[in-house]
Backbone as a ProteinNet text record, in pm:
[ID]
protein_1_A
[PRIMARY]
XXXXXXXXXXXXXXXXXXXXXXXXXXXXXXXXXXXXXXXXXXXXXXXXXXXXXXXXXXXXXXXXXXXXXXXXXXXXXXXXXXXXXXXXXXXXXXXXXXXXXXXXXXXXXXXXXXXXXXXXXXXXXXXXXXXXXXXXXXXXXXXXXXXXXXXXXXXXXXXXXXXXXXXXXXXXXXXXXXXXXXXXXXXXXXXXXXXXXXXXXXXXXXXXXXXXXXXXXXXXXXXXXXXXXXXX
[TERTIARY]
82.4	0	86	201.9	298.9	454.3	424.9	529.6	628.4	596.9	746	829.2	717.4	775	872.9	818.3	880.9	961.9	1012.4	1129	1249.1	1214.5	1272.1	1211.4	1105.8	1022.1	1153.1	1184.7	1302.7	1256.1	1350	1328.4	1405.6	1311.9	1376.5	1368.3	1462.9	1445.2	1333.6	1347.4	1244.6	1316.9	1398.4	1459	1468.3	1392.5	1388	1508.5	1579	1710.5	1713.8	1744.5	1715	1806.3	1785.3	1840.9	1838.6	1811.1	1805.3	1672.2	1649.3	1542.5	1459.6	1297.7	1248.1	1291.5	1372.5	1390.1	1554.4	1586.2	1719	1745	1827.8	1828.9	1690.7	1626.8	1460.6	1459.7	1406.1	1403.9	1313	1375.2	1313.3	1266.5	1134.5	1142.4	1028.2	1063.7	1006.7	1095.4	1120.8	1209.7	1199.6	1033	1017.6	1082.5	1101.1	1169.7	1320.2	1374.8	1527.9	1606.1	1742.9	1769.9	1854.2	1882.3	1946.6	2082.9	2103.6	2259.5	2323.7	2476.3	2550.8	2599.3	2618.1	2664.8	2764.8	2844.8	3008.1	3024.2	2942.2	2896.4	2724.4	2730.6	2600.3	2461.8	2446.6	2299.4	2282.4	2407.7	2431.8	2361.5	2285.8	2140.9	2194.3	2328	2420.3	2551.5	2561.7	2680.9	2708.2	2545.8	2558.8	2637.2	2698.4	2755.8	2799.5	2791.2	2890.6	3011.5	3043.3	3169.5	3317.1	3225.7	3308.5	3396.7	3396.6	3490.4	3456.3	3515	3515.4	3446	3420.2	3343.7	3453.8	3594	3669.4	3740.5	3753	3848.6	3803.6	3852.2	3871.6	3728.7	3768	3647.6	3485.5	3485.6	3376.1	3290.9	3385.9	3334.3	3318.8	3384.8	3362.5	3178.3	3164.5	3041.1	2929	2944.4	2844.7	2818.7	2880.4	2928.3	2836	2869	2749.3	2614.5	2580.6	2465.7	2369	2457.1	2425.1	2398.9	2485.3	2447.4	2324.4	2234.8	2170.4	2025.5	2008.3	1907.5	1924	2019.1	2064.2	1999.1	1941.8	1870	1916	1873.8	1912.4	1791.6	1848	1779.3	1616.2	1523.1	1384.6	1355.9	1426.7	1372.6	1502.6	1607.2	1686	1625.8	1705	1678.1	1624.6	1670	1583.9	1521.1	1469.2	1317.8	1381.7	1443.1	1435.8	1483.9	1503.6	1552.6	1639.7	1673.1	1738.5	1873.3	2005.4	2125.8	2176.1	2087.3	2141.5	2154.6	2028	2068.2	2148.5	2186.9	2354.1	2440.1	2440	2577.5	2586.3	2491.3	2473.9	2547.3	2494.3	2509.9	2697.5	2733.2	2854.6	2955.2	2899.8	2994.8	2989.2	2881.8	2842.6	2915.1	2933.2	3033.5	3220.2	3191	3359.2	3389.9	3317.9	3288.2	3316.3	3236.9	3221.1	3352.1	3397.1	3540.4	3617.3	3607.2	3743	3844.5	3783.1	3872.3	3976	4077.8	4121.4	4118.5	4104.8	4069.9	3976.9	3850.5	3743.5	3727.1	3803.6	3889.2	3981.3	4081.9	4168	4147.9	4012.4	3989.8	3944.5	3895.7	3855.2	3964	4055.7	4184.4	4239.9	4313.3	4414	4481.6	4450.4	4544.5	4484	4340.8	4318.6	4201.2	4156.4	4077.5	3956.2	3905.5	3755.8	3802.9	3892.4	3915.7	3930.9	3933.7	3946.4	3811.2	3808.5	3734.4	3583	3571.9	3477.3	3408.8	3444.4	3474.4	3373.8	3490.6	3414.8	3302.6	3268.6	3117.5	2998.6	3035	2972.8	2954	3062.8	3063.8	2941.8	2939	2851.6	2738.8	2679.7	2559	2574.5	2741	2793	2915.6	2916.3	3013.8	3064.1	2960.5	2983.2	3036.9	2995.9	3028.2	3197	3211.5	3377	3445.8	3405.5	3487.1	3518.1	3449.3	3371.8	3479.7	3479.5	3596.9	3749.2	3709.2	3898.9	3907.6	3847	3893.2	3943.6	3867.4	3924.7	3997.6	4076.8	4189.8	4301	4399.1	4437	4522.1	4572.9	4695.8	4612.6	4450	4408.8	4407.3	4406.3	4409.2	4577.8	4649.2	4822.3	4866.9	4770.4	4806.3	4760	4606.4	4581.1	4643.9	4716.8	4742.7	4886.9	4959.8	5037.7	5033.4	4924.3	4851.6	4777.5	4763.2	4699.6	4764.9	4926.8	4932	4908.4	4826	4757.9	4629.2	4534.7	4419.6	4429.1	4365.8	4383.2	4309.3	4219.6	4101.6	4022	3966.8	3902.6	3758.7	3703	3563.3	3456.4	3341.7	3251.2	3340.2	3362.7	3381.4	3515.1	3621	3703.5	3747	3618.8	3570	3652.9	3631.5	3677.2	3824.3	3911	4063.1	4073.6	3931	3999.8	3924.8	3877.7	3859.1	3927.1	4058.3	4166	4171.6	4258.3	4325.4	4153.2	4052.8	3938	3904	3897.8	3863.7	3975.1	4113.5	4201.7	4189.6	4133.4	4137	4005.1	3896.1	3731.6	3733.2	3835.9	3822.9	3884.4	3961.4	4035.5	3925.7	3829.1	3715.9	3656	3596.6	3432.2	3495.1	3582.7	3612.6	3485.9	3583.9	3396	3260.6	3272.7	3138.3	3178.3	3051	3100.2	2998.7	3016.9	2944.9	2839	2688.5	2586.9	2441.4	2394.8	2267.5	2120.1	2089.3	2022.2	1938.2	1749.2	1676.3	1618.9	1628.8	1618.9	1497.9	1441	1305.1	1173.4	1045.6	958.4	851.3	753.3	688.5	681.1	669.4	659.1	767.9	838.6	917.2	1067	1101.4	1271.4	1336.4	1456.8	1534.7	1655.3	1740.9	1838.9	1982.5	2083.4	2224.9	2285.6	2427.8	2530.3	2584.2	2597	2629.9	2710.8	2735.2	2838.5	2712.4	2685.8	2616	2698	2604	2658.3	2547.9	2442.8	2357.2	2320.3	2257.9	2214.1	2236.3	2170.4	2220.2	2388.3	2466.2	2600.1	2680.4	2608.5	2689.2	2667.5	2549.9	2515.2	2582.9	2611.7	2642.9	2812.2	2878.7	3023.7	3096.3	3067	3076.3	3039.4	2921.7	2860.5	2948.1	3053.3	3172.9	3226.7	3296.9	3345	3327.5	3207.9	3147.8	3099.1	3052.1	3115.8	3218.2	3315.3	3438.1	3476.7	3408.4	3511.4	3379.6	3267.4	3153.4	3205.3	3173.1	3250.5	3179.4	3062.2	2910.2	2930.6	3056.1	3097.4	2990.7	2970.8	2822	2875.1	2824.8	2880.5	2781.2	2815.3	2688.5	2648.3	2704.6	2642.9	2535.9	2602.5	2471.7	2378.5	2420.7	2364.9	2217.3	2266.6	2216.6	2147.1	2022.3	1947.7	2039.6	2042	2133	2095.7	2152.9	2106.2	2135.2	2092.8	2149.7	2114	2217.2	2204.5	2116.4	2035.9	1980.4	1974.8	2100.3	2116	2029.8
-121.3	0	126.6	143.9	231.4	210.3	156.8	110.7	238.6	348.3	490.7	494.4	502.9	517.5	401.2	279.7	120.5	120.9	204.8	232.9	327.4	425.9	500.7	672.8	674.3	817	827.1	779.6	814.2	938.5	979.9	1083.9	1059.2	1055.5	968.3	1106.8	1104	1212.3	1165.9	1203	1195.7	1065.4	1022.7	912.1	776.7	804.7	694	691.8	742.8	753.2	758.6	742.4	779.9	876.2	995.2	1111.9	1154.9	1129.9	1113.1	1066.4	1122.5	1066.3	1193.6	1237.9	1326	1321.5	1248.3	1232.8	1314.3	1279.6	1353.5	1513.4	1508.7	1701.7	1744	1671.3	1761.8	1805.7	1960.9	2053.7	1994.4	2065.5	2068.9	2195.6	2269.2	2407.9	2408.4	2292.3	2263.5	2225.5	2297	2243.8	2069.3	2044.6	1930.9	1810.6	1821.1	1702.3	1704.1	1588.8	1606.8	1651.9	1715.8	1799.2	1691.5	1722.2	1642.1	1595.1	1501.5	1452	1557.8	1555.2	1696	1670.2	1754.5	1701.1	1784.1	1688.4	1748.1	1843.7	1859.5	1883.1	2051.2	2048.3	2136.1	2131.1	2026.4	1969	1974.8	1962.7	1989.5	1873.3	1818.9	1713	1642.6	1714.5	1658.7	1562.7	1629.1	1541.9	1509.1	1474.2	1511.5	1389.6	1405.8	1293.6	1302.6	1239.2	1288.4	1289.9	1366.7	1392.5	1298	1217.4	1113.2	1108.2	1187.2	1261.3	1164.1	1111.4	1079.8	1150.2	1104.5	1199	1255.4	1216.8	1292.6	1405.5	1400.7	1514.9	1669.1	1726.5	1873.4	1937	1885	1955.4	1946.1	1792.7	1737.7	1798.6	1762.9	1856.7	1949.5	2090.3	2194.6	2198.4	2135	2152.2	2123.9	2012.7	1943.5	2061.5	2142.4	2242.2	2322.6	2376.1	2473.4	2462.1	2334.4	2331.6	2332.5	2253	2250.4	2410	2507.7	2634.2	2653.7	2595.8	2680.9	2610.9	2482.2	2403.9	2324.2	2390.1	2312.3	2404.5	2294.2	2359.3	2334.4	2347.4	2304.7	2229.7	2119.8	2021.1	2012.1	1963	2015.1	1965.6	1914.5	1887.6	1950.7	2053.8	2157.7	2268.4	2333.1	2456.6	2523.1	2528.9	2659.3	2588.6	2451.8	2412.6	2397.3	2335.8	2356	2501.7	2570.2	2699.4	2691	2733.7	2736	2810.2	2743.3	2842.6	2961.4	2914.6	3045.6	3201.4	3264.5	3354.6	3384.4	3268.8	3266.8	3289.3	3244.4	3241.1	3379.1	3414.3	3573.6	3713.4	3666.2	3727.4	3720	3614.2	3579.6	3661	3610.3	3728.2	3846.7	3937.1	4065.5	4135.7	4008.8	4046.4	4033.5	3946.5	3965.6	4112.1	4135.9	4257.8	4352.6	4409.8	4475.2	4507.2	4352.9	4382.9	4420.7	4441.8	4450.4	4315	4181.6	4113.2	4044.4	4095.8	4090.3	3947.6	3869	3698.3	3708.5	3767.5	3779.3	3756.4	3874	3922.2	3854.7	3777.9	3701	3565.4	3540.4	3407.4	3384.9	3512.2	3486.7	3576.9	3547.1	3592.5	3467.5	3499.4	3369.1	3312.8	3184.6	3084.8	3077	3119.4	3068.2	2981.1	2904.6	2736.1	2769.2	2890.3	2869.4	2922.4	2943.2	3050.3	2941.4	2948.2	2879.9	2826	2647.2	2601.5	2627.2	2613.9	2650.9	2785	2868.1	3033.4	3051	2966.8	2961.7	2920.3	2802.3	2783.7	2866.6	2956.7	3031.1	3088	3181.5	3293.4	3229.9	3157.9	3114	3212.5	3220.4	3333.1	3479.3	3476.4	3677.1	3672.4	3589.3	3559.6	3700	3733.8	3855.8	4015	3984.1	4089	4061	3918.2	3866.8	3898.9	3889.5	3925.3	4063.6	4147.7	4271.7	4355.3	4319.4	4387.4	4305.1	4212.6	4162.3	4234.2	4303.6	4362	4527.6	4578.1	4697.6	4692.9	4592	4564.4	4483	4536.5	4475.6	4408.2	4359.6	4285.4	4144.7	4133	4022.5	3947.8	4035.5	3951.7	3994.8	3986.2	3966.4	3837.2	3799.8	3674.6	3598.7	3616.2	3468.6	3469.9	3533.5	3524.7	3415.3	3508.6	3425	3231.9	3237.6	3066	3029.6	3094.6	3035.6	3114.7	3096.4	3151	3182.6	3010	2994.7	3054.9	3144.2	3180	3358.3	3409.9	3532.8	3650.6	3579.1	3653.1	3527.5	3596.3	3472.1	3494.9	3364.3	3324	3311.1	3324.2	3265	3114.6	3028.2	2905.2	2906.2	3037.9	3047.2	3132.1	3146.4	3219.8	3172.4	3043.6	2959.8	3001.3	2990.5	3016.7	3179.3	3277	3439.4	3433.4	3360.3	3388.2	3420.8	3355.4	3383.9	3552.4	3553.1	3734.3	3813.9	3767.7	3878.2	3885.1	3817.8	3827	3897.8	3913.4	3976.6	4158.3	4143.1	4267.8	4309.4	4216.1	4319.7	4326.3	4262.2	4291.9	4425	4431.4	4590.7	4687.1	4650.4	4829.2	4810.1	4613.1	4582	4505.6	4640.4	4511.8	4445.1	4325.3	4262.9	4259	4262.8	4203.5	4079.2	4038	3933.1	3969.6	3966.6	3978.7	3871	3976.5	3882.8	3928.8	3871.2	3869	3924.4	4082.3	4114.2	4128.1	4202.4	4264.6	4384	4475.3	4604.7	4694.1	4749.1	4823	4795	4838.3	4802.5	4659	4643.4	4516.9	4501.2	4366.1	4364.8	4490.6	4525.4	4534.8	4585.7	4433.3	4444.5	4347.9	4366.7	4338.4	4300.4	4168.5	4130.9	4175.9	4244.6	4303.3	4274.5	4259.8	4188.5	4325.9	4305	4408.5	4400.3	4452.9	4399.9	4314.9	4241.3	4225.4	4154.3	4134	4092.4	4003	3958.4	3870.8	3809.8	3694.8	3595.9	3485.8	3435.9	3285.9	3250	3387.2	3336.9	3384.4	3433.5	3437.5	3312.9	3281.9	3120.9	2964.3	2981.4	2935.7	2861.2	2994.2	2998.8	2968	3022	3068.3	2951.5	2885.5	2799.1	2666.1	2627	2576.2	2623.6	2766.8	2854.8	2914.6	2900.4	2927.3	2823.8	2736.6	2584.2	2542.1	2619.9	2608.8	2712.3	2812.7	2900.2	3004.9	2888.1	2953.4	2976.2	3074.8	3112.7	2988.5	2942.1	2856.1	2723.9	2695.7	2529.1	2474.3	2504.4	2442.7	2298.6	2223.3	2066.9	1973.8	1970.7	1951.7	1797.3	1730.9	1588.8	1586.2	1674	1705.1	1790.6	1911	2050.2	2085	1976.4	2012.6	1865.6	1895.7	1760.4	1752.1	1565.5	1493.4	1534.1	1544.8	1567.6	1402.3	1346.4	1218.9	1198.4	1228.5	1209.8	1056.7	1087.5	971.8	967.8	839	826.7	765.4
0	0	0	75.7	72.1	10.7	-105.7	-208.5	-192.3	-201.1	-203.8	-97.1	-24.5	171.3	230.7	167.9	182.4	91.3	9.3	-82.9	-61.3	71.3	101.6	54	1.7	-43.4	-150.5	-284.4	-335.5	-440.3	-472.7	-629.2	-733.1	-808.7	-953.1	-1057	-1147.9	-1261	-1394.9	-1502.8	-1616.5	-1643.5	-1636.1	-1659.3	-1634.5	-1482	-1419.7	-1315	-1309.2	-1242.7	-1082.1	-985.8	-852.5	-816.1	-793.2	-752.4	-605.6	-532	-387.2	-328.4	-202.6	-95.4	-101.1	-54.3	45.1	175.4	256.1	359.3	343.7	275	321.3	349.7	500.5	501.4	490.1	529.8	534.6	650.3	630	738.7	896.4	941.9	1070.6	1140.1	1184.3	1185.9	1345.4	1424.7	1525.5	1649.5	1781.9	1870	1897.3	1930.1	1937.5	1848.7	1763.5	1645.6	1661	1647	1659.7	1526.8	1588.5	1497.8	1394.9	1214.6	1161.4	1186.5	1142.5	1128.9	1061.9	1119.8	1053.4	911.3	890.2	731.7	651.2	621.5	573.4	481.3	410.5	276.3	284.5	414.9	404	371.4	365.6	332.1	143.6	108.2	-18.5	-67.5	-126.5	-178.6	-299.3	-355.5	-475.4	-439.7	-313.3	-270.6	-95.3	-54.4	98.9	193.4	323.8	337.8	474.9	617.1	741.1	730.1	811.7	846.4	841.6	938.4	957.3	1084.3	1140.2	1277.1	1400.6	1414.1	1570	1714.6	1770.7	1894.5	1950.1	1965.4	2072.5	1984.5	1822.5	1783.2	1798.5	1847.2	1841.4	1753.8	1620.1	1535.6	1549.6	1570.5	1604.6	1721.3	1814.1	1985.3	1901.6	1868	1841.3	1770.5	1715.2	1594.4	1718.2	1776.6	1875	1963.8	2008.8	2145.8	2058.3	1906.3	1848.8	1860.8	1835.2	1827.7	1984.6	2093.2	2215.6	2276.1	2255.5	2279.7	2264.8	2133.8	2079.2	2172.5	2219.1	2318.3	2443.2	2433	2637.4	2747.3	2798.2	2905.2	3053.6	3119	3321.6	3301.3	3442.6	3466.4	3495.7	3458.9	3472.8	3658.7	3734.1	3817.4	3944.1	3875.6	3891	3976.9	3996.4	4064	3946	3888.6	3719.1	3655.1	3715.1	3642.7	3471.8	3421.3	3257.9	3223.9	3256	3185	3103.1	2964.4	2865.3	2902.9	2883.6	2947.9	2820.9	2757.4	2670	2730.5	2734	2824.3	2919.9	3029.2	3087.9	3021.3	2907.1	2817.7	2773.9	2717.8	2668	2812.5	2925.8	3050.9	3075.6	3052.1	3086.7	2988.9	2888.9	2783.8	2801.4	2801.8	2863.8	2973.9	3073	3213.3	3198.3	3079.3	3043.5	2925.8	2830	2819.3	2913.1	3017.2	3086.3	3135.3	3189.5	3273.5	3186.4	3061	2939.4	2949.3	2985.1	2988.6	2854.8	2808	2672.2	2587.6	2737.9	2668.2	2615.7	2646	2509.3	2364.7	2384	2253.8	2159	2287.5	2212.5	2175.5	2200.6	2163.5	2067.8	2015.6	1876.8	1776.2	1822.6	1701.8	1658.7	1616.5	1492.7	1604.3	1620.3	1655.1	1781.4	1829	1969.3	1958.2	2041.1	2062.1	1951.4	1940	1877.9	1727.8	1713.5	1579.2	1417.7	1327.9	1219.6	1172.9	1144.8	1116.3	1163.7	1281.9	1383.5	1352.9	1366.8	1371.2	1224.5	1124.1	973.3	933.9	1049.5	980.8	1037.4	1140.8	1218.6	1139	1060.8	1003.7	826.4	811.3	694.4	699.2	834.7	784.3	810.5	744.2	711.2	622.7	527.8	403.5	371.7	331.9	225.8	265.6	487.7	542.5	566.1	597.8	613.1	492.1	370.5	273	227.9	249.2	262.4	367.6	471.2	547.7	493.9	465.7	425.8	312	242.2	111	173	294.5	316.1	424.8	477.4	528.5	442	405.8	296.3	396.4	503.8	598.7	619.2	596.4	621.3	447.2	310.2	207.4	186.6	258.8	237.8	287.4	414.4	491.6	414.6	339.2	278.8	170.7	132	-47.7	-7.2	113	103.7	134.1	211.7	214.8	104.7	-12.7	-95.4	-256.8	-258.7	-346.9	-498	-529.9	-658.4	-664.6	-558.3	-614.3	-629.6	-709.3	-703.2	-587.2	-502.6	-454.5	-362	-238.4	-143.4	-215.1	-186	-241.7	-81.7	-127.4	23.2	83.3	-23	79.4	140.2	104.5	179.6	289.6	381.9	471.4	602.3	593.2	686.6	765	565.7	608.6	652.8	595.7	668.5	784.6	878.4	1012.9	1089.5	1129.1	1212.3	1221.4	1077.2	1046.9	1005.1	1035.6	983.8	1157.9	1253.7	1414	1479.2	1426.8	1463.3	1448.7	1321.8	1262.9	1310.3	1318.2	1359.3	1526.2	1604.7	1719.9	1810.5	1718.8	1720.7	1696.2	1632.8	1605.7	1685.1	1689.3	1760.4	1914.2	1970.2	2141	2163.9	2216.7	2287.6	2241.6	2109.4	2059.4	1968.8	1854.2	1770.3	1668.7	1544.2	1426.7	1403	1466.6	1459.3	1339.3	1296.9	1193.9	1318.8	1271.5	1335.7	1240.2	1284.5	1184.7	1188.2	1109.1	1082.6	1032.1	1069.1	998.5	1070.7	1017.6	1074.5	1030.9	1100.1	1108.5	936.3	868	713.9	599.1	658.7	639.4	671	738.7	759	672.8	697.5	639.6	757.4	704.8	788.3	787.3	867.7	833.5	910.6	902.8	1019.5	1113.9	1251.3	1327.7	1473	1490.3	1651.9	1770.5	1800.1	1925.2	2021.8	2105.8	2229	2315.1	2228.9	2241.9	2114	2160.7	2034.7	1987.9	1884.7	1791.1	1828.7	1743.9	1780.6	1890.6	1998.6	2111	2195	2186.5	2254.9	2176.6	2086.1	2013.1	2003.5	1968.5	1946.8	2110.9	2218.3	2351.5	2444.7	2412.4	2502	2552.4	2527.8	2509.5	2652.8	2593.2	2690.2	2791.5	2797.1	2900	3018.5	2971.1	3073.2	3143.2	3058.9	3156.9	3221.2	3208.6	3280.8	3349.9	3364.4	3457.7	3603.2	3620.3	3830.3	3876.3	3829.3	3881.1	3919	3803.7	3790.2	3761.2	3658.7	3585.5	3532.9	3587.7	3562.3	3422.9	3302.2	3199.7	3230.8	3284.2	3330.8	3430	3537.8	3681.4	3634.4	3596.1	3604.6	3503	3359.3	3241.9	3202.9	3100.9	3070.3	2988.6	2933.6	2870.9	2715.7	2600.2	2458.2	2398.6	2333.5	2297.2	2174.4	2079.4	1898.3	1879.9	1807.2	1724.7	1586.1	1553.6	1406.2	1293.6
[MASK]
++++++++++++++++++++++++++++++++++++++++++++++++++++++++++++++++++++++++++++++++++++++++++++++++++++++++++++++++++++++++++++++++++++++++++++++++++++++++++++++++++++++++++++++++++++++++++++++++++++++++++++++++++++++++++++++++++++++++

């Protein structure tokens, strides 16, 4: 009776050909549903695929730590009842701010724990603002030219490699903030632009990591926090 579904919901071209699934990378736009498998490739539907990373490497944690920012909550039977720690996280940065503490700052420059790869896929939703200032700093397209001396000019997907020298250089104007996707104008009509904040998607996000460890609170994510548990 459900011959497609018992086939995998596939998609075939005029040809007959099987070109992928409906199931694959299909959105999710509900907290309740679990979120997709990560994918190496971007949900790219031509060539999608995991990672492949191990749970303990560096990169991996890093990606997992992103997404956890964005729905980790305290324990529901906790002192904060379920409360979402995002807003902590937001608070915490704010107070290192405040103090001018320069580790802020320096953690998102070249060569410190969150900067590079990490940093880069963050930066995916402000390509055009990252490239955009590396063109009117010319010391950040001197560094990459010299790491990439066969291309003439950085592209969006090489966002990644100007994170380091583009967080070096925007932390010098923007102390203590981080380049976040805000929205602008009135009801029906705004519009979205990248801007210094100091709350949000990517302060909970990038931070939430960092902020686990170096909570005054000793926020312990085994005791403190409900468990998240990937289902493949």
């Amino acid at each position: 009776m459900f011959s497609a579904q018992a086939d995998g919901s596939l998609v075939v071209d005029d040809q007959g050909q099987v070109r992928g699934s409906h199931l694959l990378a299909q959105p999710f736009s509900d907290p309740k549903y679990f979120q997709p498998r990560p994918s190496s490739v971007g949900y790219n539907a031509a060539a999608s695929g995991g990672s492949n990373l191990a749970a303990t490497t560096r990169s991996c944690c890093g990606r997992v730590a992103q997404q956890l920012g964005l729905i980790a909550r305290y324990k529901a039977d906790g002192p904060r009842k379920g409360a979402a720690v995002g807003p902590d996280v937001e608070k915490w940065f704010i107070t290192q701010v405040k103090e001018k503490n320069p580790q802020s700052d320096r953690r998102m420059g070249k060569g410190q724990p969150i900067a590079g790869g990490r940093l880069g896929r963050v930066l995916g939703s402000c390509q055009e603002y990252v490239l955009s200032w590396s063109k009117k700093h010319p010391e950040i397209l001197d560094s990459w030219k010299k790491a990439n001396p066969d291309k003439s000019e950085p592209q969006p997907s090489d966002v990644g490699d100007l994170a380091g020298d583009f967080f070096a250089s925007y932390t010098k104007v923007n102390p203590g903030t981080f380049p976040g996707v805000k929205e602008e104008g009135d009801k029906g009509n705004t519009k979205k632009v990248i801007s210094p904040v100091t709350e949000g998607d990517e302060i909970r996000s990038i931070f939430f990591d960092t902020w686990l460890t170096e909570n005054p609170e000793k926020i312990d994510p085994l005791v403190d926090l409900e468990q998240v548990r990937p289902i493949w």
